[in-house]
C-alpha positions, -999 to 999 in steps of 0.1 A, spaced: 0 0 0 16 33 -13 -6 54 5 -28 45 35 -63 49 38 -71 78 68 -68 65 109 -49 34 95 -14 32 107 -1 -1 101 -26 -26 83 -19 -58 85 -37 -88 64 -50 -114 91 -39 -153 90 -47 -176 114 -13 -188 117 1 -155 128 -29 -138 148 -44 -169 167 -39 -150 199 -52 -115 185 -79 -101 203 -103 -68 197 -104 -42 233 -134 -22 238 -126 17 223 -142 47 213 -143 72 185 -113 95 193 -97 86 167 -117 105 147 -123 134 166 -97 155 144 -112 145 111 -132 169 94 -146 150 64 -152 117 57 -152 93 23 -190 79 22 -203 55 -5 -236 60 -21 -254 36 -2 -255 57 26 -259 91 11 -300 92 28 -290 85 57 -256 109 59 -276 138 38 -300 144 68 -265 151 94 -243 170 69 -232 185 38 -226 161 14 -198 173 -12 -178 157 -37 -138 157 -38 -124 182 -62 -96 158 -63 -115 125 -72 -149 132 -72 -151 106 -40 -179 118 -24 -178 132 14 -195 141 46 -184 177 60 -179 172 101 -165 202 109 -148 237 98 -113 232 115 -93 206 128 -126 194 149 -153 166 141 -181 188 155 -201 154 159 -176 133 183 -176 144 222 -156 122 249 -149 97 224 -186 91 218 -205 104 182 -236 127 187 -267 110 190 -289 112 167 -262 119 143 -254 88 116 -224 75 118 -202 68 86 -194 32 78 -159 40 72 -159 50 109 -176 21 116 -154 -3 101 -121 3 119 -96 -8 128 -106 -34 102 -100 -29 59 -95 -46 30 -68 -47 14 -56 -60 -21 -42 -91 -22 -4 -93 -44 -19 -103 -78 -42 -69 -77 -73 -94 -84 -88 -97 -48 -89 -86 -14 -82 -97 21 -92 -85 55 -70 -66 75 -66 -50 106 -45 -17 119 -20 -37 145 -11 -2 156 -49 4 169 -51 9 206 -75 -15 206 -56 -44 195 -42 -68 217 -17 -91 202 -19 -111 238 -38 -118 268 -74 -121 278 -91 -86 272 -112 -80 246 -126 -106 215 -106 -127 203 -103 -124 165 -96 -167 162 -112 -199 175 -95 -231 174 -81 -219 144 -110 -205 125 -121 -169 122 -142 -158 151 -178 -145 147 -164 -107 150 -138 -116 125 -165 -131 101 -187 -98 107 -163 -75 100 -152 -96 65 -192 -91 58 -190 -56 66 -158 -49 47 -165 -71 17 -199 -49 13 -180 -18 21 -157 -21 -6 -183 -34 -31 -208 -1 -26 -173 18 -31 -170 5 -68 -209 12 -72 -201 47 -58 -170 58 -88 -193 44 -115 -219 75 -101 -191 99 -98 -179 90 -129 -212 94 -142 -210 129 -129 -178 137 -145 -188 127 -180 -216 143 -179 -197 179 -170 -221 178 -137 -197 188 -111 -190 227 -104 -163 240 -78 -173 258 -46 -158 275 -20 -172 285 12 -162 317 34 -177 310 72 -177 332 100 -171 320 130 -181 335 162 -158 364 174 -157 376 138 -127 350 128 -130 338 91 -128 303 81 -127 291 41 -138 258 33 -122 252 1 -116 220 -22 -148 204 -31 -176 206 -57 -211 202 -60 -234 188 -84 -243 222 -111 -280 221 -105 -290 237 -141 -269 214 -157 -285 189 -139 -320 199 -147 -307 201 -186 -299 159 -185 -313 145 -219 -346 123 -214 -325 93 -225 -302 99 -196 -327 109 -169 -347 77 -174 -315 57 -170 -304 74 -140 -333 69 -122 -334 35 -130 -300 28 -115 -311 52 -84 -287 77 -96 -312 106 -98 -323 102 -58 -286 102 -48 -285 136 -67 -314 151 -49 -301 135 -12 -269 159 -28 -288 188 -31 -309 190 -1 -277 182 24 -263 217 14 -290 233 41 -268 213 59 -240 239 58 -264 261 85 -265 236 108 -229 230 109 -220 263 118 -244 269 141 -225 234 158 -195 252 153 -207 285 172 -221 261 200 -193 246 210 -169 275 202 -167 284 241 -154 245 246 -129 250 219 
């Protein structure tokens, strides 16, 4: 891996021969507390869109949930996520990943050995193992993971719908915080919503037969979003 994947330190693909002792501790979310957007994959764009922005990468089109306006997830307090709040799968699925296997044809499940929460001995926690088989958290997390990862490929086939289509527009965003301090939000685009509305017939029916034209609209109406994000941010200012 040339470049790894945010929170993840040190992945390392499981084997039974090598991690029969691993276990899984009880942890929280602090690992993300710094982290101010988040990769999500379409599948959970209804759910997401009703807690935050939704925005696209201007980098990759990957799309993305805004948490916060500076180095601050706005939603995680005392290592717990704000109820009521959806939490993003890729939070979710740590300290466990795919990765690609050598040949580039597959995957394998892995797990960040340099996680607090991993314990490469003793008794605390879950262990990832039994008598030599994966475990029933292991086996969860490979579900997880393997649907993860296939939602992610359904995801870039949208995005790249988006792209060929000229769709995507840049944005920047000037906040004020309170006290008068400026913050820019810069980096991401959004879907061009005349362009949008201009989609030949041919492609509008398509779209909304692959669900493609209900992710745009979950898009859309996240942007209100943007309100309720700063009025997070000037909420918890004083605790900042």
């Amino acid at each position: 891996m040339t470049e790894l994947p945010l929170f993840y330190q040190r992945p390392v693909p499981l084997s039974t021969q090598r991690h029969a002792a691993w276990r899984l501790k009880p942890g929280n979310l602090d690992f993300a507390a710094q982290c101010t957007a988040l990769p999500v994959v379409t599948d959970e764009f209804a759910s997401a869109s009703r807690s935050y922005p939704l925005l696209f990468s201007a980098q990759d089109a990957m799309p993305l949930v805004l948490l916060g306006l500076e180095r601050r997830n706005l939603f995680v307090e005392d290592g717990e996520w704000a109820k009521d709040h959806y939490v993003p799968a890729y939070v979710r699925r740590y300290p466990f990943v795919f990765v690609r296997t050598p040949d580039q044809d597959g995957y394998v499940l892995a797990i960040d050995a340099d996680s607090g929460r991993v314990a490469e001995s003793g008794d605390e926690g879950v262990a990832l193992f039994e008598a030599e088989q994966p475990s029933a958290l292991t086996r969860q997390a490979l579900d997880f993971c393997s649907r993860f990862t296939g939602e992610h490929f359904a995801t870039q086939a949208f995005t790249q719908a988006l792209k060929t289509h000229g769709l995507l527009a840049s944005r920047d965003a000037s906040v004020t915080l309170p006290g008068g301090r400026r913050v820019n939000v810069t980096g991401f685009e959004v879907v061009d919503a005349e362009k949008f509305a201009a989609l030949p017939e041919n492609v509008v029916v398509e779209w909304h037969c692959k669900g493609w034209l209900a992710l745009v609209h979950f898009h859309m109406a996240s942007l209100s979003r943007f309100s309720k994000l700063l009025s997070r941010q000037s909420a918890l200012a004083p605790a900042a």
